[in-house]
C-alpha positions as CSV (number, residue, x, y, z in Angstrom):
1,X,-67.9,8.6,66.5
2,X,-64.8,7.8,64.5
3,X,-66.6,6.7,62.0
4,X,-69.1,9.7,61.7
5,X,-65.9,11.5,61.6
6,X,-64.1,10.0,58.6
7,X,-67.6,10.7,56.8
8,X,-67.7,14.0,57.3
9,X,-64.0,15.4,57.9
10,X,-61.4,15.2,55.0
11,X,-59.0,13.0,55.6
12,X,-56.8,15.7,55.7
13,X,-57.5,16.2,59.4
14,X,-56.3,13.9,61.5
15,X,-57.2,12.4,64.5
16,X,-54.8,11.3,67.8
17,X,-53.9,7.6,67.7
18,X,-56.0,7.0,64.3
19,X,-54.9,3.4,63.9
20,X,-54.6,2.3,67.5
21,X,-57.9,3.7,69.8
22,X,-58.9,7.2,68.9
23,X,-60.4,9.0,72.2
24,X,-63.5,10.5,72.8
25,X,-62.7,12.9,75.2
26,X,-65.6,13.9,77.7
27,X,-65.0,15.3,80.8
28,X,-61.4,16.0,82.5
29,X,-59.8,18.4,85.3
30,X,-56.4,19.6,85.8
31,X,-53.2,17.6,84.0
32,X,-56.1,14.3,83.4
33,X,-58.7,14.2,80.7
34,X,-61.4,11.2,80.7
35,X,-62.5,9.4,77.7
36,X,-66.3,8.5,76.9
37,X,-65.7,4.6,78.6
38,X,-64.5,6.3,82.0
39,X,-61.1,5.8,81.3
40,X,-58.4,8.8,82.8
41,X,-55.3,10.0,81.1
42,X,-52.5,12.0,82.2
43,X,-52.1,14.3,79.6
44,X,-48.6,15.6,78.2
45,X,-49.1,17.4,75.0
46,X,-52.0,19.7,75.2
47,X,-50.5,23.1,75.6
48,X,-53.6,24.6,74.6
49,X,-54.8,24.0,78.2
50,X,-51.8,26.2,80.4
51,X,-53.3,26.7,83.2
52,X,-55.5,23.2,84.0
53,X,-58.5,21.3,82.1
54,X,-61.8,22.7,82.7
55,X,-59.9,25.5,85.4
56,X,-62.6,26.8,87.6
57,X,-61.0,30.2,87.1
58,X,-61.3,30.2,83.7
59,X,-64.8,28.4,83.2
60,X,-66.6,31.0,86.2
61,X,-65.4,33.7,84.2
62,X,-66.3,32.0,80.4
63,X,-70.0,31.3,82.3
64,X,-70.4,34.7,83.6
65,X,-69.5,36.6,80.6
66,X,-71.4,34.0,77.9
67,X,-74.5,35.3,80.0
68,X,-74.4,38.8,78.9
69,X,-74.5,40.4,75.5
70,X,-71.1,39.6,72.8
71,X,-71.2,42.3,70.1
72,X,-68.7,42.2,67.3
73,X,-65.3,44.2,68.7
74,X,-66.0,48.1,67.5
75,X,-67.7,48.3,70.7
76,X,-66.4,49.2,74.1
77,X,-66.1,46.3,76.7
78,X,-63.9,46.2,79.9
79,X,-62.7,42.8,79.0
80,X,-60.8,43.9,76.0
81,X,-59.1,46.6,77.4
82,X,-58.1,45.0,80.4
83,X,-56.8,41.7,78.6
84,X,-54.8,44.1,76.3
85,X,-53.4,46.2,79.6
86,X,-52.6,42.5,81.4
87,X,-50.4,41.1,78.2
88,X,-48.7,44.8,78.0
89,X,-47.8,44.5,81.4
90,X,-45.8,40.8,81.1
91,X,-43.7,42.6,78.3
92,X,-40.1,44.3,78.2
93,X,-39.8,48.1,77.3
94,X,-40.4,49.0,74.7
95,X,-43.2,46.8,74.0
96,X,-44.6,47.6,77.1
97,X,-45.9,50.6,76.1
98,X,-47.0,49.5,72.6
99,X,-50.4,47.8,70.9
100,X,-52.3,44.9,71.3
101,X,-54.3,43.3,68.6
102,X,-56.5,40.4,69.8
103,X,-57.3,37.5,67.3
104,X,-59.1,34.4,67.2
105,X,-55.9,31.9,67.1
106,X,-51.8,31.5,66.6
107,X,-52.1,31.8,62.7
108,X,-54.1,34.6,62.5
109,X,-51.6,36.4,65.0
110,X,-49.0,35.2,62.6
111,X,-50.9,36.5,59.0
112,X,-51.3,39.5,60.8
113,X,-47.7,39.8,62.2
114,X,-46.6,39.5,58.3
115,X,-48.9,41.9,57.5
116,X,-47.7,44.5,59.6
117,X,-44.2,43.2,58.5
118,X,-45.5,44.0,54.7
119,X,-46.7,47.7,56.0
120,X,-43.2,48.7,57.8
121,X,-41.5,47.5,54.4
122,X,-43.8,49.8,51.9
123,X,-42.4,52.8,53.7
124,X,-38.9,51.7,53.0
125,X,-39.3,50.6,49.8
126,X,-41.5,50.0,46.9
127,X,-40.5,45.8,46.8
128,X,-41.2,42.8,48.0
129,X,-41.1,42.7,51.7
130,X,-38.3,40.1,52.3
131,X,-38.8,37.8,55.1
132,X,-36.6,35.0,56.8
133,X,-37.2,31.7,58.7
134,X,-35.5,29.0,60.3
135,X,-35.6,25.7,59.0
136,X,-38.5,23.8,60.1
137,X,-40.2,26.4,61.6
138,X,-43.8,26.2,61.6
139,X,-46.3,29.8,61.7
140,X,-49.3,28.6,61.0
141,X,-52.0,27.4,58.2
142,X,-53.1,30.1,56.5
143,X,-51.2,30.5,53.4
144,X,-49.2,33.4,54.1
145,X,-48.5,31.6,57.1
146,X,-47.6,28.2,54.8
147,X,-45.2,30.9,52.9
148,X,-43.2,31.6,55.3
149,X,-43.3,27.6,57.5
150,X,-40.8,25.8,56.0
151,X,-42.3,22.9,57.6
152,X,-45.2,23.2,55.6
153,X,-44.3,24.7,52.4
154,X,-41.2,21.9,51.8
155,X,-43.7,19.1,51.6
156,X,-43.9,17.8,48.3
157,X,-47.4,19.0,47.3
158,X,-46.7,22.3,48.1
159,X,-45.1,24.8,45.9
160,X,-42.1,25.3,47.9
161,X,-41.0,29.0,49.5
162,X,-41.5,32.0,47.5
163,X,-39.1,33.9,46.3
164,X,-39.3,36.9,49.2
165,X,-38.5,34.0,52.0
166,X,-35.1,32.5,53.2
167,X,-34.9,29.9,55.1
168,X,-31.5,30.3,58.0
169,X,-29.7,27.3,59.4
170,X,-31.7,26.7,62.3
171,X,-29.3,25.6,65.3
172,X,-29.7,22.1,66.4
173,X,-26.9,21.3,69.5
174,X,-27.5,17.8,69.1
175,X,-27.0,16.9,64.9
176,X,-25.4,20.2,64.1
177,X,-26.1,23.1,62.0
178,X,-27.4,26.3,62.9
179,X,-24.1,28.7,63.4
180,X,-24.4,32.2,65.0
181,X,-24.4,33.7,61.5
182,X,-27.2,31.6,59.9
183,X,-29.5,34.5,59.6
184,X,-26.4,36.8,58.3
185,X,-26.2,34.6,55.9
186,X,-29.7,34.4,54.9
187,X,-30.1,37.6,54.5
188,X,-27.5,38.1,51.9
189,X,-29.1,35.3,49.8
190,X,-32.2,37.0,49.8
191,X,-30.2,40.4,48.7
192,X,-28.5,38.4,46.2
193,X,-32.0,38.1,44.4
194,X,-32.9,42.3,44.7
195,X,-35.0,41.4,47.8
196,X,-34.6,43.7,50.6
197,X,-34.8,41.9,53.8
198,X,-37.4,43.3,56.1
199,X,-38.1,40.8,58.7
200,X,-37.1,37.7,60.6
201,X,-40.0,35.2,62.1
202,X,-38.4,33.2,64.9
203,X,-40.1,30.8,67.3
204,X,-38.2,31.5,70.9
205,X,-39.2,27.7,70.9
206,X,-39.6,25.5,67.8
207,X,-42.4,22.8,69.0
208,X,-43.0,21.4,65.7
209,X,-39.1,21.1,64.7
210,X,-38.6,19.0,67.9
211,X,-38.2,21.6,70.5
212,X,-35.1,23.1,69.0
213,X,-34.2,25.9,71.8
214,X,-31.6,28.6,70.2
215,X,-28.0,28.5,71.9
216,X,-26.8,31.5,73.6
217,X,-25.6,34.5,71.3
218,X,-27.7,33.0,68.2
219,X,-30.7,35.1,68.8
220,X,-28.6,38.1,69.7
221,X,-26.8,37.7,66.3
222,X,-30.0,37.3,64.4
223,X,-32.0,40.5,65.6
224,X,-28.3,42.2,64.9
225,X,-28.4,41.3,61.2
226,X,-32.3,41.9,60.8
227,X,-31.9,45.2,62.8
228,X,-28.3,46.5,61.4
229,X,-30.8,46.4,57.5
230,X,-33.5,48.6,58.9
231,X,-35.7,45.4,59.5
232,X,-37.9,44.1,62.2
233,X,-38.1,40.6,64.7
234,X,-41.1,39.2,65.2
235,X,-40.9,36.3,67.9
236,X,-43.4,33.7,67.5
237,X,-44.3,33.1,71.2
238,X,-47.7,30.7,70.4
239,X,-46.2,27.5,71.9
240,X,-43.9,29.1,74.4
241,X,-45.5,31.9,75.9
242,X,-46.7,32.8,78.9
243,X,-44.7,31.6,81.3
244,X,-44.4,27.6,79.9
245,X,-40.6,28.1,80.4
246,X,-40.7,28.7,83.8
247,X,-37.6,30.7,85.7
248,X,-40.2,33.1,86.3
249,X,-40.2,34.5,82.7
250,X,-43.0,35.0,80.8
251,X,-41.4,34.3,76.9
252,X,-38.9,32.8,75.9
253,X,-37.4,35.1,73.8
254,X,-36.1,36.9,77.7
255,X,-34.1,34.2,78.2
256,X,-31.8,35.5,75.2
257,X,-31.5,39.3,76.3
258,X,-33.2,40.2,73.2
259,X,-36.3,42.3,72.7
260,X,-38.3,42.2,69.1
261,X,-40.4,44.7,67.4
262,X,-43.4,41.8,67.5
263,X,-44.8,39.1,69.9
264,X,-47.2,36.7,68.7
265,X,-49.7,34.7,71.6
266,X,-51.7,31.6,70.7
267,X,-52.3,28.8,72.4
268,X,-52.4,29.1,76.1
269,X,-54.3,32.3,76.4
270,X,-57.5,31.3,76.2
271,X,-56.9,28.1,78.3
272,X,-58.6,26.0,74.8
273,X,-60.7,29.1,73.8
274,X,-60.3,30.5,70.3
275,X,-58.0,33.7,71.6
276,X,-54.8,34.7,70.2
277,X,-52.7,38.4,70.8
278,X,-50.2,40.6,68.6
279,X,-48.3,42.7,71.1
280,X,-46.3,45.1,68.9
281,X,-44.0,48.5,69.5
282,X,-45.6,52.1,68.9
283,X,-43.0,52.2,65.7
284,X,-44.3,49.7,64.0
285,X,-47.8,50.1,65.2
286,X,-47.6,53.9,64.2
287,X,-46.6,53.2,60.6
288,X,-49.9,50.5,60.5
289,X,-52.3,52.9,61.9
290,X,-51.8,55.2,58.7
291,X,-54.3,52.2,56.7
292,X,-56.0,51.0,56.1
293,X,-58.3,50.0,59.1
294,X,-57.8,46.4,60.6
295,X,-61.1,45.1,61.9
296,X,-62.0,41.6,63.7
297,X,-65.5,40.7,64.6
298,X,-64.8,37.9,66.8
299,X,-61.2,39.1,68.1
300,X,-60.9,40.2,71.6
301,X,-64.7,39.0,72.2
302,X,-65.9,39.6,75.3
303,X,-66.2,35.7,76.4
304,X,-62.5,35.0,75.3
305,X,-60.7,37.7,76.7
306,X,-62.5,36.7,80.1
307,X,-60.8,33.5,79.6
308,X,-57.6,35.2,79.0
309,X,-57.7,37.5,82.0
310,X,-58.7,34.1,84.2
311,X,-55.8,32.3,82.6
312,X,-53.6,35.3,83.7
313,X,-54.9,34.9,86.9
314,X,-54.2,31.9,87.6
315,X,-50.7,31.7,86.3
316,X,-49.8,34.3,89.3
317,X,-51.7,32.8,92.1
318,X,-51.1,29.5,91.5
319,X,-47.6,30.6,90.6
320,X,-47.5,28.1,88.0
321,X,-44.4,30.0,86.2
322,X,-42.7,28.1,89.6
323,X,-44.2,25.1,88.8
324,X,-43.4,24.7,85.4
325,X,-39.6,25.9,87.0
326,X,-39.4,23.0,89.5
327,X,-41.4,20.1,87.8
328,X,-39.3,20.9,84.3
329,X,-36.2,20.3,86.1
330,X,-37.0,17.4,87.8
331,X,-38.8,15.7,84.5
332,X,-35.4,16.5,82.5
333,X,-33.2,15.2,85.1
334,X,-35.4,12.4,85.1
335,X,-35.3,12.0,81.4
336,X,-31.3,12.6,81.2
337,X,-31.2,9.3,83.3
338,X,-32.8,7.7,81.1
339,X,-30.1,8.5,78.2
340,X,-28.9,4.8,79.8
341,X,-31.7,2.8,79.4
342,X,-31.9,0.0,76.6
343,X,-29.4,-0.2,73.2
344,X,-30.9,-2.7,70.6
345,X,-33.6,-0.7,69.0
346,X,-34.3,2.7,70.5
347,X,-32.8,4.8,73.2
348,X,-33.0,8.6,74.3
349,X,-30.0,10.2,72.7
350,X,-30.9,14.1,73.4
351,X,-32.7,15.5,76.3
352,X,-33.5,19.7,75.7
353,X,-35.6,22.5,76.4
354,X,-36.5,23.7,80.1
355,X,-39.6,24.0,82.4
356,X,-42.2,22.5,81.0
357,X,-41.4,22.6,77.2
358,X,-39.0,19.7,76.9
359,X,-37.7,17.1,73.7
360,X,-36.7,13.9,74.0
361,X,-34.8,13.0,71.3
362,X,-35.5,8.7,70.7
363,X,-32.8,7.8,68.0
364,X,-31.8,4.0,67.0
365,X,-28.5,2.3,68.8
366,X,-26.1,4.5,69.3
367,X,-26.3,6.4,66.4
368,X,-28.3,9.7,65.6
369,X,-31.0,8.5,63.2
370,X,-34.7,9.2,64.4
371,X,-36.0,6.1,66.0
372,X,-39.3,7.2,63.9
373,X,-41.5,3.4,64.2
374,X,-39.6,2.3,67.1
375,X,-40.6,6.0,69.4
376,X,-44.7,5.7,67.6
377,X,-44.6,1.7,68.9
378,X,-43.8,3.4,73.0
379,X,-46.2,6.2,72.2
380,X,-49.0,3.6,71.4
381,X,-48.0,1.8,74.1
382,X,-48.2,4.4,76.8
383,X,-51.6,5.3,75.6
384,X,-52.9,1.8,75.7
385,X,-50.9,0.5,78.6
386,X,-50.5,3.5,80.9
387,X,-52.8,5.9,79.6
388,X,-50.6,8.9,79.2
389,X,-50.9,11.0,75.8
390,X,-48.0,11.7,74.1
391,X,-47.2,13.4,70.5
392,X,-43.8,13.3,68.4
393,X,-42.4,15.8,66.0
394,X,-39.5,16.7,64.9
395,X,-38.3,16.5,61.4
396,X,-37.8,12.6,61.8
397,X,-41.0,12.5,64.0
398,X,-39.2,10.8,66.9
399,X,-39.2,13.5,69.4
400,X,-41.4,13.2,72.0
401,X,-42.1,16.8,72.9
402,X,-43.8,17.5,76.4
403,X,-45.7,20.8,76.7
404,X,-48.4,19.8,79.3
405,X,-50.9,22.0,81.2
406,X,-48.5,23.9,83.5
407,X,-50.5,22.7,86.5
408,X,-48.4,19.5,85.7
409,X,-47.1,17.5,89.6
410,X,-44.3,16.1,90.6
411,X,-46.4,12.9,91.2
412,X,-47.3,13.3,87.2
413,X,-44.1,13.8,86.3
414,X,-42.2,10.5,88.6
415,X,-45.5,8.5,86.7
416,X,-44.6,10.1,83.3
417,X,-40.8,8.9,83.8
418,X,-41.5,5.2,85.6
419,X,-44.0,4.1,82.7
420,X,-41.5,6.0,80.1
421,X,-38.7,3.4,81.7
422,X,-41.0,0.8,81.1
423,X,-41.5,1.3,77.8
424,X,-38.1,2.0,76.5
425,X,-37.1,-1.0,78.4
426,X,-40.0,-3.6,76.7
427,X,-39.1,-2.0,73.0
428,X,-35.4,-2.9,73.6
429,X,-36.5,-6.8,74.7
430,X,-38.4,-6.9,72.2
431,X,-36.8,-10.0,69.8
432,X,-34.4,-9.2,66.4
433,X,-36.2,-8.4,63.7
434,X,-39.6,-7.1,65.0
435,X,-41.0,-5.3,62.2
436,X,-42.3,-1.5,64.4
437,X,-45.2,-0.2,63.0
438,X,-45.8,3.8,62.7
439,X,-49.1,4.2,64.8
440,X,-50.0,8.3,64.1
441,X,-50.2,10.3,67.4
């Protein structure tokens, strides 16, 4: 099968544990997928399943609906209503009482966040509508999305940002950076150019930049410096929303006091179906609805948004917003003890993050630099000896982030931590001079 693959697929697309044992996943349940040889794996990184693999919530009500007709969206159909009504509900004033536009995934929510960003700046001025980002901060892959993710438009065969986007200090506790007036700052750089700023993009949770959480007051000071220049906040909620922080709140962003203009929804809504949401206020909805007309076949389909109501379903009765509130703490406690384990090679340095969205940080000795090889060789290794999936990210690519199905145990969670141990523990024995080599995950 991975062969077939790399025939047909640019290499461009890559594939989980490429160089070590790439998995054909075929069947699963829960926080545990099973591969085409039998073999089960606890499962740690796919946030895309928040409420369970293959939930029977979810896949009754996918079944029952992909029995009856699925016309393109200008027709009437419970589901979309009632999906739209559900994600209103789990928002602050005023928000609550605003639109919902559903989409097909995270970086479609995100093009179409920028272009209701675009709108709300043409009826303040005839310019360039002037965006800022954080650094590293990652919005998606279409290519107003790669515009305005610095994590994609800094690589070096990219053009690099445009001139309407900044790029703020994004805070970073652990190496620095990041002060309360980053996006202050920011702002006047873009002013400096004749750019009016009209927007800020902000991930309440930056997966991709290593699960960089913002420290109280930042946020705060952010939406003041956006909002104080007539613009608007949009918060990027595709990895964190929906309850993955736990402490019963259902974005991150509420953790901050702060309310924004936008809310974008990927990943977990449609429990690994292709359904994403923009929840936006009647201001900035209002101005939009002058034209001209946004349509989306597939958006809000009937099949997806049963998923999405199922998936809201079974966050509350299975109060997995608890779960992810109790497991979280006991995985990070478990993951600050092992701050202690081994020194030659690699060794946790930063533990951050809360419920189940959490970063550990592997750096070499006792210094900061990202043990990049070193934290790929114990990834490999808990694939192949424990059979737990793990991913890395992070600017250095040595943070393992955890974001697994919310439905995630305590028993999961003390097995995730005893073959973590294990593993930190064998790279450190390992003798002088053992060459580490990067295995993708």
């Amino acid at each position: 099968m991975h062969a077939l693959r790399k025939t047909v697929a640019c290499p461009a697309q890559s594939v989980s544990y490429a160089n070590a044992d790439p998995l054909l996943i075929v069947g699963g349940h829960g926080s545990r997928l099973v591969d085409a040889r039998g073999r089960t794996f606890l499962d740690t990184r796919n946030n895309v399943a928040h409420v369970g693999h293959a939930n029977p919530r979810v896949t009754g009500a996918v079944a029952a609906a992909a029995s009856a007709p699925c016309p393109n969206t200008r027709y009437l159909h419970p589901n979309q209503a009632a999906l739209a009504e559900r994600l209103l509900a789990t928002m602050p004033a005023p928000l609550g009482s605003g639109h919902v536009f559903l989409v097909n995934s995270g970086s479609e929510a995100n093009d179409l966040a920028l272009r209701l960003c675009r709108t709300w700046a043409r009826q303040r001025h005839d310019g360039e509508c002037g965006v800022v980002v954080l650094t590293h901060a990652y919005h998606g892959h279409t290519v107003s999305c790669i515009a305005i993710s610095p994590y994609k438009h800094s690589h070096p065969k990219e053009r690099g940002k445009p001139a309407w986007v900044e790029v703020a200090d994004a805070p970073d506790a652990y190496r620095g950076g990041g002060r309360a007036d980053a996006v202050e700052a920011a702002c006047a750089r873009l002013e400096a150019r004749g750019i009016t700023l009209d927007a800020l993009f902000v991930e309440s949770g930056a997966s991709v930049a290593g699960v960089i959480v913002p420290p109280e007051g930042f946020l705060a000071a952010a939406f003041k410096s956006v909002r104080r220049r007539g613009g608007i906040v949009v918060a990027d909620e595709v990895q964190t929303g929906l309850g993955r922080l736990g402490n019963d709140l259902w974005y991150a962003f509420e953790a901050h006091g702060v309310v924004p203009d936008i809310v974008t929804i990927g990943k977990p809504v449609g429990n690994g179906l292709p359904l994403a949401a923009v929840v936006v206020t009647r201001k900035v909805s209002d101005v939009f609805a002058t034209g001209p007309e946004y349509f989306n076949t597939f958006g809000g389909n009937p099949v997806s948004c049963a998923a999405g109501l199922a998936v809201l379903d079974a966050i509350e009765a299975d109060d997995l917003r608890g779960n992810a509130t109790r497991v979280g703490a006991a995985l990070k406690a478990g993951f600050e003890r092992l701050k202690c384990k081994g020194s030659a090679w690699c060794v946790v340095g930063d533990v951050r993050g809360g419920g189940l969205f959490l970063g550990v940080d592997l750096v070499t000795g006792v210094s900061k630099a990202p043990a990049t090889a070193e934290a790929s060789y114990i990834c490999a290794r808990l694939v192949t000896e424990h059979r737990i999936l793990t991913s890395l990210d992070g600017p250095g690519d040595n943070v393992l982030v955890v974001k697994p199905p919310l439905c995630f145990s305590m028993s999961d969670a003390k097995e995730f931590l005893a073959a973590l141990e294990v593993e930190l523990g064998a790279s450190n024995a390992l003798p002088a001079g053992f060459l580490f080599t990067r295995t993708p995950t």
